[in-house]
Wavefront OBJ file of the C-alpha trace (Angstrom):
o trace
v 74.110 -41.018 60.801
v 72.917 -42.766 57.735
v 73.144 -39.876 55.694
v 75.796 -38.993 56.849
v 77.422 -42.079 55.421
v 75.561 -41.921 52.360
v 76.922 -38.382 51.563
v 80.579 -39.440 52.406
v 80.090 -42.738 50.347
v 78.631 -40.626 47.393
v 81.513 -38.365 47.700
v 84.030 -40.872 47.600
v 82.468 -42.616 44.818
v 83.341 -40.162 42.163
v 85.997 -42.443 41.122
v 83.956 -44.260 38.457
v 81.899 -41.639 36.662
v 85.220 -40.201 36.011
v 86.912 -43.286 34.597
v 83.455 -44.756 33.098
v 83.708 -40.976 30.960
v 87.141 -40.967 30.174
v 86.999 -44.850 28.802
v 84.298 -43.696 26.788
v 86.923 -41.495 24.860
v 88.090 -44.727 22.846
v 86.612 -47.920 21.724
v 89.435 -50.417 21.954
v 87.666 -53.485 20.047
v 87.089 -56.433 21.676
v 84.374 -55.203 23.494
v 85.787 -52.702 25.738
v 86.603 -48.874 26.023
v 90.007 -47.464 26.633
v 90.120 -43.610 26.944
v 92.887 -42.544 29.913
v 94.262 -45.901 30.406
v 91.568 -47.265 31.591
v 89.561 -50.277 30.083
v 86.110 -50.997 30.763
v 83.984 -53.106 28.741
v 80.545 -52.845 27.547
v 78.588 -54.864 29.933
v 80.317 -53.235 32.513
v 78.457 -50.123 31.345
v 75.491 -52.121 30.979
v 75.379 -53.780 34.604
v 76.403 -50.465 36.100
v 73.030 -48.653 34.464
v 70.748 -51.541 35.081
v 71.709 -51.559 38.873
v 71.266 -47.754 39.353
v 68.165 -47.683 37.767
v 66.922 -50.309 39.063
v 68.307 -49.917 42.507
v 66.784 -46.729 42.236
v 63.332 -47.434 41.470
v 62.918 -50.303 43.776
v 64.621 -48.065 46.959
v 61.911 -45.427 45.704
v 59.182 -48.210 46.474
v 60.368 -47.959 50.529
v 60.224 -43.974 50.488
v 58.462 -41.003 50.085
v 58.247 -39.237 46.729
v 60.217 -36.382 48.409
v 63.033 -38.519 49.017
v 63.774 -39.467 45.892
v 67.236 -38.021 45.962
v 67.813 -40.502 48.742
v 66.773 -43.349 46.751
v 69.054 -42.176 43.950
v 71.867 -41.569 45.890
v 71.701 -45.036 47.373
v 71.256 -46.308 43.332
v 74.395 -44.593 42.235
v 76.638 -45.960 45.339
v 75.205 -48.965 45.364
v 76.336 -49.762 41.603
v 79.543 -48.064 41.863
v 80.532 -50.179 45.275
v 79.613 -53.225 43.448
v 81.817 -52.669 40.640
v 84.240 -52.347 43.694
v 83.430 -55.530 45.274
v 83.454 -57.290 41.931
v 86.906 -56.010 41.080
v 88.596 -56.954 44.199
v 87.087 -60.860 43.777
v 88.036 -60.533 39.962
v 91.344 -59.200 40.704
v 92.010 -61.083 43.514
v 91.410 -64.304 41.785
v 93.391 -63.254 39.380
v 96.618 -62.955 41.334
v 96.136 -66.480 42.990
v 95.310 -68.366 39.294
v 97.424 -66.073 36.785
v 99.450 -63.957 38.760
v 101.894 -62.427 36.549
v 98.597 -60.762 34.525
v 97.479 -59.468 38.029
v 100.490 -57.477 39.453
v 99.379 -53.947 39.363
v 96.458 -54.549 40.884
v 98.832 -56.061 43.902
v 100.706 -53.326 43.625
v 97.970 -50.426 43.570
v 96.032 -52.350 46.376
v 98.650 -53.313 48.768
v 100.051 -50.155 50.699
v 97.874 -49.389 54.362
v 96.520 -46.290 52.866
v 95.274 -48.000 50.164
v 93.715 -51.015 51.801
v 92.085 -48.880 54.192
v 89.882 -46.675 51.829
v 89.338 -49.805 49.871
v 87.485 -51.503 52.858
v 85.691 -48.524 53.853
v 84.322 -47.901 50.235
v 83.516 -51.640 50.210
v 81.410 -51.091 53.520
v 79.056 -48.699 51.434
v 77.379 -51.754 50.248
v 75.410 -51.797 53.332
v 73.510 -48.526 52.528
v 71.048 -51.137 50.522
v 70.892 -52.763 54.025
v 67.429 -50.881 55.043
v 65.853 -51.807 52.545
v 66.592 -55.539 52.185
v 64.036 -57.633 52.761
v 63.383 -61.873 53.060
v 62.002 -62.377 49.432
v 64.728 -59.642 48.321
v 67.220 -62.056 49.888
v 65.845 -65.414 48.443
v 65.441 -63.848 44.959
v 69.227 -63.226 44.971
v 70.435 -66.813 45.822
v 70.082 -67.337 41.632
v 72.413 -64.524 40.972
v 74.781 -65.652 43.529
v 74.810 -68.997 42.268
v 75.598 -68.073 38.606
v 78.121 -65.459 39.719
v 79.611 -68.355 41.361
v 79.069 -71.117 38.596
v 80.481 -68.590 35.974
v 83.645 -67.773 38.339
v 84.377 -71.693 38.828
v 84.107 -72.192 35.092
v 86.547 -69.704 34.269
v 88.550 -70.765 36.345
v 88.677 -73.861 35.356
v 89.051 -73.024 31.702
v 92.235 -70.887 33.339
v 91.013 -67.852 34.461
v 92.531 -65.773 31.130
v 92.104 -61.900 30.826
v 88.945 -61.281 28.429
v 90.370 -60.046 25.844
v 92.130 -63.447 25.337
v 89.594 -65.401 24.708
v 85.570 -65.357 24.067
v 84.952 -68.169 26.644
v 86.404 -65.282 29.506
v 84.737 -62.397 27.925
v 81.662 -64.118 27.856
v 82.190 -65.378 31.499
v 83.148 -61.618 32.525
v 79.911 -60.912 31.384
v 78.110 -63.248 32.877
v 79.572 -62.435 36.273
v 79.383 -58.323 35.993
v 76.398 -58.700 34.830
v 75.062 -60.649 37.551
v 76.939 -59.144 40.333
v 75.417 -55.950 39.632
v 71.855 -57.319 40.047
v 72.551 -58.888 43.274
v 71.603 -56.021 44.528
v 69.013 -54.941 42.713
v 67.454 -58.358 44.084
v 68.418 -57.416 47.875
v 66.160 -54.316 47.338
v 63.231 -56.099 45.570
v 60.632 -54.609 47.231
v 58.565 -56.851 49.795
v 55.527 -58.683 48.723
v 52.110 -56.251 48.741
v 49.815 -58.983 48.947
v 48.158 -59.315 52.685
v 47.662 -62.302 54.205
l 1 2 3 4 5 6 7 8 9 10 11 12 13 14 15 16 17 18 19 20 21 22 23 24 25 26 27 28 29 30 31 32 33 34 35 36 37 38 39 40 41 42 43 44 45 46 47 48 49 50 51 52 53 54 55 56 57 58 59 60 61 62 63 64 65 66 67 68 69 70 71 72 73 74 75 76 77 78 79 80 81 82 83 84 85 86 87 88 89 90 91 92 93 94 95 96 97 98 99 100 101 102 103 104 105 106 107 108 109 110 111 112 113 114 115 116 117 118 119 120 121 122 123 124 125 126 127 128 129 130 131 132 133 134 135 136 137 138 139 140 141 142 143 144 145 146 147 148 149 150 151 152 153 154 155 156 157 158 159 160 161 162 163 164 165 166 167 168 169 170 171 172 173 174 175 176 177 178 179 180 181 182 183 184 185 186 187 188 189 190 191 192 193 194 195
């Protein structure tokens, strides 16, 4: 059954290799690519690699060299659903503290079809769940708290688009950044020292 998932939550993750490629087909200034549309900045690129590498590796640490594709697989989902997860907290923030610069993600999220596949790719984050362990767990309480303490700020500042303003860009990269390790943190692998 797991791999079952992970197949179907590979497969339906082909979303942002596609638009991470096309982006890369124009460099837009302000720290950001624009190719097809779409813009995604540089530390998005950068958070994205760390956590599949990373990811990788440290899921590699609970398996077999043979499985390695398996550890891989869960890497590349695992990044891509967090850019997910971090989009619809971005986004959804948005529309409550600067709504008018938010509407088409409102309307692109907000038909039944749509809200459907976006909680079931959103559910692939628990693919890392096998391989979480305690100290994974308490390692990531730092990253949650300065996703969180970087949200409240720009918030408070008033949550403005990045490329508005270097205090938001900087505080978009502080919580991509650190979203994407969250999970690398999860799959830290458990302590080999015995008792």
């Amino acid at each position: 059954m797991y791999l079952l998932f992970l197949g179907i939550a590979a497969i339906d993750s082909w979303w942002y290799p596609w638009r991470a490629l096309v982006s890369l087909g124009s460099y837009g200034g302000a720290g950001f690519f624009n190719g097809g549309g779409y813009e995604v900045y540089i530390f998005t690129y950068v958070g994205a690699a760390l956590s599949l590498v990373l990811v990788t590796f440290f899921v590699m640490k609970h398996l077999s060299r043979e499985e390695w594709y398996l550890a891989a697989l869960v890497g590349y989902v695992t990044s891509v659903v967090t850019i997910g997860w971090y989009e619809q907290v971005w986004s959804g923030l948005g529309l409550v503290f600067d709504s008018s610069s938010f509407q088409w993600w409102y309307a692109s999220h907000s038909t039944g079809d749509q809200v459907i596949g976006t909680i079931g790719g959103l559910l692939s984050i628990l693919l890392i769940y096998p391989f979480v362990s305690k100290r994974g767990l308490r390692l990531s309480i730092p990253l949650w708290i300065a996703c969180g303490a970087a949200f409240v700020v720009w918030i408070a500042i008033g949550y403005q688009l990045p490329d508005n303003s270097p205090m938001a860009w900087g505080l978009n990269a502080i919580t991509r950044v650190s979203s994407q390790l969250i999970p690398v943190a999860l799959v830290f692998p458990r302590s080999t020292r015995r008792p």
